[in-house]
C-alpha positions in Angstrom: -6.7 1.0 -27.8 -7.5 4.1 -29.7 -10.0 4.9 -27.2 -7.2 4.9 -24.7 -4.7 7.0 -26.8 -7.5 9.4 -27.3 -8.6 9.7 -23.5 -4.6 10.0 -22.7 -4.1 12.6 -25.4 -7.6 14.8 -24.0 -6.3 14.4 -19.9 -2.5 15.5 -21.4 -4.1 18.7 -23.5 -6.4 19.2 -19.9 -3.6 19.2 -17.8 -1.2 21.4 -20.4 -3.7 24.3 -19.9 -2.7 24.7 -15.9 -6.0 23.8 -14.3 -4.5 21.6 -12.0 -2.0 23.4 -10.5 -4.2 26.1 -8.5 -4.3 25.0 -5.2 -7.7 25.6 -5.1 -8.5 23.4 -7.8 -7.3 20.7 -6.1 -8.9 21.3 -2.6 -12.2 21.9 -4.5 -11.9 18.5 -6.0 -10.9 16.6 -2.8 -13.7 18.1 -1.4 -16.1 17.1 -4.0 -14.5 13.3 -3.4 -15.0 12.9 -0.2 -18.8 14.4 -0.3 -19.2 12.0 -3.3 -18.3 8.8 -1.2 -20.1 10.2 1.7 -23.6 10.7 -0.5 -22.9 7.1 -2.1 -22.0 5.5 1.0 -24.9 2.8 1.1 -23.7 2.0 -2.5 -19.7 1.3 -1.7 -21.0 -1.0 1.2 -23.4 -3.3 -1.1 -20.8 -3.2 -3.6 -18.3 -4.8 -1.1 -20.6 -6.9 0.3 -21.5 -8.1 -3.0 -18.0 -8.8 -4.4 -16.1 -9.8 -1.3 -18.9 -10.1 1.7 -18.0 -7.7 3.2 -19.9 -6.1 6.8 -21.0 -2.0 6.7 -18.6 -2.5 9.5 -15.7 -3.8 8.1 -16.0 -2.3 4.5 -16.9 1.5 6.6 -13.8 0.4 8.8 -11.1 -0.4 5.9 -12.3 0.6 2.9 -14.3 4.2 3.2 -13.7 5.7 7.0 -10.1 5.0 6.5 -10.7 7.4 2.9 -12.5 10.0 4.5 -9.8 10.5 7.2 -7.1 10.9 5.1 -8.9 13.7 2.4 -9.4 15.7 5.7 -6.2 15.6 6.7 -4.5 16.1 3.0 -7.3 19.0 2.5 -6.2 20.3 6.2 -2.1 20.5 5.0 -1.8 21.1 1.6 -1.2 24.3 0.7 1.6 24.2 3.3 3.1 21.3 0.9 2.8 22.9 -1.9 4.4 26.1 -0.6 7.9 26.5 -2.2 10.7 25.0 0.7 13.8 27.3 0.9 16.9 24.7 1.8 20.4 25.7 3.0 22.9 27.1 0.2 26.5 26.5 0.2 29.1 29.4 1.0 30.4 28.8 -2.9 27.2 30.3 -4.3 27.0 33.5 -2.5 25.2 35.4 -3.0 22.2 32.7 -3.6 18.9 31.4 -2.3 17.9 27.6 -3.0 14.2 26.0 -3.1 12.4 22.9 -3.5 9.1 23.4 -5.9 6.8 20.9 -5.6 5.3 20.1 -9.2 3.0 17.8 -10.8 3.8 15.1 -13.2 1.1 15.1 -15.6 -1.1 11.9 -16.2 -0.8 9.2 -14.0 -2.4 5.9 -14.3 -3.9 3.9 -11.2 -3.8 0.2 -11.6 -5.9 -1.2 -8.3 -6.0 -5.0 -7.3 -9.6 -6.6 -5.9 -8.9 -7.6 -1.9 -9.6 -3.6 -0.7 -11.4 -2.6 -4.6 -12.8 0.6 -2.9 -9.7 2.1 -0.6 -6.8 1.0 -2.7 -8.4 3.1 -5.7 -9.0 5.9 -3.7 -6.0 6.2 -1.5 -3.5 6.8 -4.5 -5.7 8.9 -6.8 -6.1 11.6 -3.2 -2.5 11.5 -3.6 -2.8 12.3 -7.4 -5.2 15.0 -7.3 -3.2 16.7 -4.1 -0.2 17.1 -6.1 -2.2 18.3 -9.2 -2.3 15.2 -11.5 -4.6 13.8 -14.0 -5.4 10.2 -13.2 -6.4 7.3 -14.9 -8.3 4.6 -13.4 -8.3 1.4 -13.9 -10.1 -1.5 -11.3 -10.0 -4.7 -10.5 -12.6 -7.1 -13.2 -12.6 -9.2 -9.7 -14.5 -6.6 -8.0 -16.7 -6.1 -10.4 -19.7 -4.3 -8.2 -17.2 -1.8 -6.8 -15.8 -1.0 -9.7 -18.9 -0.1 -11.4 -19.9 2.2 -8.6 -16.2 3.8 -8.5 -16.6 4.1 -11.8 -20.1 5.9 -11.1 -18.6 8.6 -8.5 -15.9 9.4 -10.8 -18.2 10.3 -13.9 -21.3 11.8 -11.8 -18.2 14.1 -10.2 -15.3 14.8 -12.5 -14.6 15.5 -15.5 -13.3 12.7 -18.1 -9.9 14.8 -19.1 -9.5 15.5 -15.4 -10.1 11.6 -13.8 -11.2 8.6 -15.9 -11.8 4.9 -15.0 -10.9 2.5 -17.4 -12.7 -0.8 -17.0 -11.8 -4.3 -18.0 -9.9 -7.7 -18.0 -5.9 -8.5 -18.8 -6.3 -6.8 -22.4 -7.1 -3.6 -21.1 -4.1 -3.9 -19.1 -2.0 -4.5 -21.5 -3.5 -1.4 -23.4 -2.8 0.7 -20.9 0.7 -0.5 -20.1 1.4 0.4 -23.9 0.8 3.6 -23.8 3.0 6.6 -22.1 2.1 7.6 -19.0 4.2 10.4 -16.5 3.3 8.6 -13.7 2.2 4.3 -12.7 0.7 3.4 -9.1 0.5 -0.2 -8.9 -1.1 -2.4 -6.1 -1.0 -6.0 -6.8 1.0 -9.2 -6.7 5.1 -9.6 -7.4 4.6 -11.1 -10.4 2.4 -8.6 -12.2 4.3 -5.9 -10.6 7.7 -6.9 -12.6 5.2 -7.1 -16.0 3.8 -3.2 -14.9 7.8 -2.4 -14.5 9.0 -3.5 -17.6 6.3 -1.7 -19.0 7.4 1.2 -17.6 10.3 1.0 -18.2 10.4 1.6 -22.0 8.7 4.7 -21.9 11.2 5.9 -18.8 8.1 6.3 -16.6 8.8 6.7 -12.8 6.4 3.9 -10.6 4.8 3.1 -7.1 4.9 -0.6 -6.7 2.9 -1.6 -3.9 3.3 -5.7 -3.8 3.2 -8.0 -1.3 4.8 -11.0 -0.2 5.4 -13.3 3.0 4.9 -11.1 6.5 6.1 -12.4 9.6 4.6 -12.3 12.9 6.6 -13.3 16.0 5.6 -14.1 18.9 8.2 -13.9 22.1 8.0 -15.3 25.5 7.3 -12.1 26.9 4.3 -11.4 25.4 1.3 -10.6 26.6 0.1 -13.8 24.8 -3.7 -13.0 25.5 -3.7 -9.6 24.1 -1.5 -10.9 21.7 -3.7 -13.9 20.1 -6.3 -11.5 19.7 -4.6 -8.7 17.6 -3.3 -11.3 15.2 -6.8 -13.2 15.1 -8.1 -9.7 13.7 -5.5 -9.0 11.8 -4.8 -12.2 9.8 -8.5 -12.9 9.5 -10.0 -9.3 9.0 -11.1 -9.4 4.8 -10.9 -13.2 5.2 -7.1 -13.3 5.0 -7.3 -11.3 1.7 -4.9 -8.6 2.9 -1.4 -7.8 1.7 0.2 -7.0 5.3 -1.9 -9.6 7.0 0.2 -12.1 8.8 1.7 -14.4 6.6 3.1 -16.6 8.9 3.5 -16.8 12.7 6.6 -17.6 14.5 5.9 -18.6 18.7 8.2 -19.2 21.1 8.4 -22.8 22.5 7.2 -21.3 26.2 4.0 -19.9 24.9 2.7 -21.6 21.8 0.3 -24.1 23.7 -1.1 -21.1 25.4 -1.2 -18.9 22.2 -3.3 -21.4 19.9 -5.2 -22.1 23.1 -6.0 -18.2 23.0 -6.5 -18.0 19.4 -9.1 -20.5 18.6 -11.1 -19.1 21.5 -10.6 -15.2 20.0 -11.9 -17.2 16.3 -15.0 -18.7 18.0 -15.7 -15.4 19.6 -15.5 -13.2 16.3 -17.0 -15.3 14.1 -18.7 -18.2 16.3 -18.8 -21.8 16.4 -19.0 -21.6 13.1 -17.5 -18.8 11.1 -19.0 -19.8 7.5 -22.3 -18.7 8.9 -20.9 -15.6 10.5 -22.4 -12.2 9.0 -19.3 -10.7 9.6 -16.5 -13.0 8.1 -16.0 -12.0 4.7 -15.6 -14.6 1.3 -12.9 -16.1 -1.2 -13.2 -13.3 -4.0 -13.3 -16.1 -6.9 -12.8 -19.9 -7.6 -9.8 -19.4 -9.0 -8.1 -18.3 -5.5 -10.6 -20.0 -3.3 -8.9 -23.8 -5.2 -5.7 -22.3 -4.5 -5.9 -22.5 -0.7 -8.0 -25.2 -0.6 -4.8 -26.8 -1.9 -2.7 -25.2 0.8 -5.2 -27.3 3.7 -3.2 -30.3 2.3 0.1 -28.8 4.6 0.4 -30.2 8.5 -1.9 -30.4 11.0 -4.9 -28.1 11.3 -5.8 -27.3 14.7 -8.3 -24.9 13.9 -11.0 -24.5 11.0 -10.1 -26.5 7.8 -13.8 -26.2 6.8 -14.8 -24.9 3.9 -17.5 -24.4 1.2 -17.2 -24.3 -2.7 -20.8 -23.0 -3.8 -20.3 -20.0 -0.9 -16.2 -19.6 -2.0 -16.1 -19.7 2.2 -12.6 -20.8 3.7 -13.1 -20.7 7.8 -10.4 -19.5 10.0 -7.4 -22.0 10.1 -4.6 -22.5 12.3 -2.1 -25.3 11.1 0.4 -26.7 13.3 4.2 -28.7 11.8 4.6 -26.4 9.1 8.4 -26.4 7.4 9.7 -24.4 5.0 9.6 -27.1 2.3 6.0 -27.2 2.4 3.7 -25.7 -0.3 1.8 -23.5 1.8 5.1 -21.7 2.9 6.4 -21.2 -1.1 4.4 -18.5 -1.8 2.3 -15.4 -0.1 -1.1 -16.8 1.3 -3.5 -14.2 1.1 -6.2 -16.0 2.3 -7.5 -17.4 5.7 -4.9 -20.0 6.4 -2.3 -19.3 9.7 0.9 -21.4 9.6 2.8 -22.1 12.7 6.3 -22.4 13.1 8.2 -22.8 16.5 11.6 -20.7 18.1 13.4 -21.1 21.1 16.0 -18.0 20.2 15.3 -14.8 18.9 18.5 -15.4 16.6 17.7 -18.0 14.6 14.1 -16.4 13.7 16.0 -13.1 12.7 18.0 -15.2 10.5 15.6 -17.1 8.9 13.6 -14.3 8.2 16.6 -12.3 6.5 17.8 -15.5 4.3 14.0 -14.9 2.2 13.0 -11.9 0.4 11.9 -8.8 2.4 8.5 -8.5 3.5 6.0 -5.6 3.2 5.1 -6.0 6.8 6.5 -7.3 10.1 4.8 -7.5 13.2 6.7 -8.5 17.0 4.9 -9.1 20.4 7.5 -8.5 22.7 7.4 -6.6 25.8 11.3 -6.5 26.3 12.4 -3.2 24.2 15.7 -4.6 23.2 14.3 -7.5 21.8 12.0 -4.8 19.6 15.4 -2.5 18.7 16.9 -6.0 17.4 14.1 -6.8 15.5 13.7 -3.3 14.3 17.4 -2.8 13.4 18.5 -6.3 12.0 15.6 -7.2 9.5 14.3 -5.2 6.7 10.9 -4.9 5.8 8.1 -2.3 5.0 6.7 -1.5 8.0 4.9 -3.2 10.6 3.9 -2.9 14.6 5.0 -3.6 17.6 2.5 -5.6 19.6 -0.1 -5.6 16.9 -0.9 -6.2 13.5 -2.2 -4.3 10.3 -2.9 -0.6 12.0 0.5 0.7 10.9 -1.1 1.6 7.6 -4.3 3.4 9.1 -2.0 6.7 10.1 -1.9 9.5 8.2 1.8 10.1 9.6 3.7 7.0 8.6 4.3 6.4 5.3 3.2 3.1 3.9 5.2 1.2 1.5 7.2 -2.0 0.4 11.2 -2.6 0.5 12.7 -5.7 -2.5 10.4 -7.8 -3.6 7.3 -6.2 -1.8 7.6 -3.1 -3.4 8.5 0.2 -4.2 7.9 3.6 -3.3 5.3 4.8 -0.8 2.1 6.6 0.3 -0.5 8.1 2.4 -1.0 11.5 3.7 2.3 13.6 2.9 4.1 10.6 1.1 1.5 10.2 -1.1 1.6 14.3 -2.2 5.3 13.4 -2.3 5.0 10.3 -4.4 2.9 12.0 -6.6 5.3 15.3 -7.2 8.2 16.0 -8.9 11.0 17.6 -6.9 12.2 20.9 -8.6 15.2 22.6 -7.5 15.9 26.0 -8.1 18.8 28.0 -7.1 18.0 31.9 -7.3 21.6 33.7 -8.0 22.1 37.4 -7.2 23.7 39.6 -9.7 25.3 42.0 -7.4 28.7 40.3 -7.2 29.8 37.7 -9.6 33.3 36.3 -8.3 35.5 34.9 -10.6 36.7 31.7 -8.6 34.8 29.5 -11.1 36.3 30.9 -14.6 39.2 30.6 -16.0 42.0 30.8 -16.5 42.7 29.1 -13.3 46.4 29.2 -13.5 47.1 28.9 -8.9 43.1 28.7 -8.3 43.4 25.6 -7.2 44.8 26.2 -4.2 42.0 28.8 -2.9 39.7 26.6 -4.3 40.7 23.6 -1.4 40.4 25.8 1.1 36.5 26.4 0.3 35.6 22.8 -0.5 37.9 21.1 1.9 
């Protein structure tokens, strides 16, 4: 702990001196980042590989291409975010100019979760350093390999006052949470989220919450079910299930579901083979603990698909299970692994409402060719984000903010959001001194009436 309060207290007195806020500075630094993660490329992928089994192409695809992108474009538009934003000023303050100024907060602490160790450090700390923070680090202990080598990058690149990682286990945490911080990005589960909150909340410090929870995906009669099947066989299975906007659940409509699972099994065997625990490119359970937990989950219906597994390897293969209710285990809590239940619809309506009675979801994603079908499901249920006729690539843009609503979260990020997210709003209002009318001061004695004519 007092190496904590004294790494705090040197990034507080770094930041007090006005380093960060050149412009400059902070493109400099990006730049160094990104040719950092480019030079130690082959090292992120081993570490992926060794802590989640992960492919180059996978881990390049989702956890350091998807980086790279976004420094480029933050490095590409920053100065004009940083520039000072005149806004409109009301007729009552003439003569007077109002701005927006874009300011850091000071030190902000990353807390990262395992299931994307590499991206989900890096995509809030480009955020940090773009607005002219200080960051602390701290990792997933599940991740352990990519941890080490973020930590590695960070040290062989930055100075310790300027970005640190902390590594460690739950007392860490807590050791951080203690302390003050102007700033907490959190990625991670609901339930740790509220613990992070209430941290927070004692010291008054503003958070990101970036959770989770239980993501749709419905399927409509009108779907191209082909295409369809497909995109959610990638999506819920890409990382082994292990994502926090993969498809939780799946919804299909009466007049297709034969044909969907018929589609779906065939996309499983032609990603990952006949048999995807000897695929190269199908990722692993991250630990025992969570590979016991869905192992438990198998118990629910009828699996149609997959249902093998093995312990020693911490493999779970694809699975589709079939006469799921909501009473079942499997549907009480967020997944997160390779496990697809199935329920069935015959009416938009009742899906919607269903949906709506549980908490709101991070993502959402509807396969529907029939765009008022998409405007109702767009307008009537609240949730994060998702797509429309595919899952998961909502949150590889640059231009859409990505973020949680309720339950799943708080605040959100990537490319301008996450400048935004990590900058304090400053309004200024710049008053002339070449008439100073005497509306506003009294005595007001019949003001009053003058006064509703201006503000009515």
């Amino acid at each position: 702990m007092n190496e904590i309060k004294e790494l705090i207290d040197r990034q507080r007195k770094y930041f007090e001196r006005g380093i960060t806020l050149d412009i400059n500075f902070r493109i400099n630094m990006l730049k160094v980042l990104k040719s950092a993660i480019i030079e130690n490329e082959k090292l992120i992928l081993k570490a992926l590989k060794e802590d989640l089994n992960k492919s180059d192409f996978e881990g390049y695809e989702t956890e350091i291409g998807i980086i790279l992108d976004e420094i480029g474009y933050i490095i590409k538009n920053l100065r004009y975010w940083t520039k000072p934003k005149r806004v409109k000023t009301p007729i009552t303050q003439f003569i007077s100019k109002s701005y927006i100024y874009s300011e850091p907060y000071g030190v902000t602490l990353i807390i990262a979760p395992w299931n994307y160790p590499f991206q989900l450090v890096m995509a809030p700390l480009i955020g940090s350093i773009s607005a002219g923070n200080c960051s602390i680090i701290k990792p997933s202990e599940y991740s352990p390999n990519t941890s080490k080598i973020i930590s590695k990058i960070i040290s062989d690149n930055f100075e310790e006052e300027f970005i640190a990682v902390v590594e460690g286990g739950i007392e860490v945490n807590k050791a951080l949470l203690e302390e003050k911080f102007d700033y907490i990005f959190f990625t991670g589960s609901v339930n740790i989220g509220k613990i992070v909150m209430e941290a927070a909340s004692k010291h008054l410090t503003p958070i990101t919450l970036e959770l989770g929870g239980k993501s749709p995906c419905i399927v409509d009669e009108d779907a191209d079910v082909e295409l369809a099947a497909k995109r959610i066989v990638w999506g819920k299975f890409l990382n082994a299930g292990q994502t926090c906007v993969a498809p939780d659940y799946l919804y299909l409509h009466k007049n297709i579901k034969d044909d969907f699972i018929k589609n779906a099994i065939k996309f499983i065997k032609e990603f990952f083979g006949e048999n995807p625990l000897k695929s190269e490119d199908y990722p692993r359970i991250v630990n025992i603990k969570h590979f016991n937990r869905l192992k438990n989950l198998l118990k629910d219906g009828d699996v149609l698909c997959g249902g093998d597994f093995n312990e020693e390897k911490l493999y779970i293969a694809p699975t589709i299970i079939d006469n799921i209710t909501w009473e079942d285990s499997i549907m009480q809590e967020e997944i997160f692994g390779p496990i697809l239940p199935i329920l069935m619809f015959e009416k938009l309506d009742e899906v919607i409402k269903i949906v709506n009675i549980h908490p709101k979801p991070l993502a959402l994603y509807y396969f529907s060719n029939n765009k008022e079908k998409q405007g109702r499901v767009i307008r009537e249920i609240s949730f994060g984000g998702g797509c429309i006729n595919d899952t998961i690539v909502h949150l590889a843009t640059p231009y859409l903010p990505f973020g949680g609503v309720g339950n799943s979260g708080m605040g959100n990020y990537h490319g301008k959001a996450s400048f935004d997210t990590f900058s304090h709003k400053k309004s200024v209002l710049k008053k002339s001194n070449l008439i100073d009318i005497s509306l506003r001061y009294p005595p007001y004695k019949n003001k009053i009436n003058l006064l509703k004519k201006i503000l009515k």
